[in-house]
N, C-alpha and C positions, 0 to 999 in steps of 0.2 A: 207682333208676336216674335218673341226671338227664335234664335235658331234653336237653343236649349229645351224651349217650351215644344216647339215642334216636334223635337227629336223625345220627349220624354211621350207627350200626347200619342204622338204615333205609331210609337215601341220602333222606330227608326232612325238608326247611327248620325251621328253628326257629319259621317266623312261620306257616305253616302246621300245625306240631303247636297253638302258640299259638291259632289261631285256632278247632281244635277245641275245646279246653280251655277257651274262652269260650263255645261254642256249648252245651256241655253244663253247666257251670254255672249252679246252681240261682240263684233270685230271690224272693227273700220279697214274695208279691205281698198277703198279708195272715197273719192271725194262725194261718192253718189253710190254707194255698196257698203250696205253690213250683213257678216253672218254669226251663225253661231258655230259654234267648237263644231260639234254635231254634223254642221252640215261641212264645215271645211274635213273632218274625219271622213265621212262620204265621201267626198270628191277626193280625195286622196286614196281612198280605196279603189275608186273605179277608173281613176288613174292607173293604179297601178294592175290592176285589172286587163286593161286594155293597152299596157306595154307589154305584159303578158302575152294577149292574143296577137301582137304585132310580131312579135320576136318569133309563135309557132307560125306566123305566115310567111315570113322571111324565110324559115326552114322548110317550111312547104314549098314556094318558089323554088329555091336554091334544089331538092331534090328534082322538082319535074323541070325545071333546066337544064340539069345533066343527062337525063333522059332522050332529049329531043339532040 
């Protein structure tokens, strides 16, 4: 079934079926690792997530050290 057929059958966009079909395509992240979009989008959020919570810990530190 094409993509056309899909997208008429389903009363769903072509750029939206597309955009699935990237999300779940795999990624040779090395010689023994594949992901998909998806999950590297994840891990890059809860990266940055948790530079986040580094940088308030760093400024939490830094206050109760001038304290003491």
């Amino acid at each position: 079934m094409s993509l056309s057929e899909i997208s008429n059958e389903y009363g769903i966009a072509k750029s939206t079926i597309n955009g699935w079909i990237k999300d779940v395509k795999e990624i040779k992240i090395d010689e023994n690792e594949v992901m998909t979009l998806k999950e590297v989008k994840a891990l890059k959020r809860e990266m940055a997530k948790i530079k986040e919570e580094n940088e308030i810990l760093k400024k939490a530190m830094a206050i109760f050290a001038t304290r003491n």
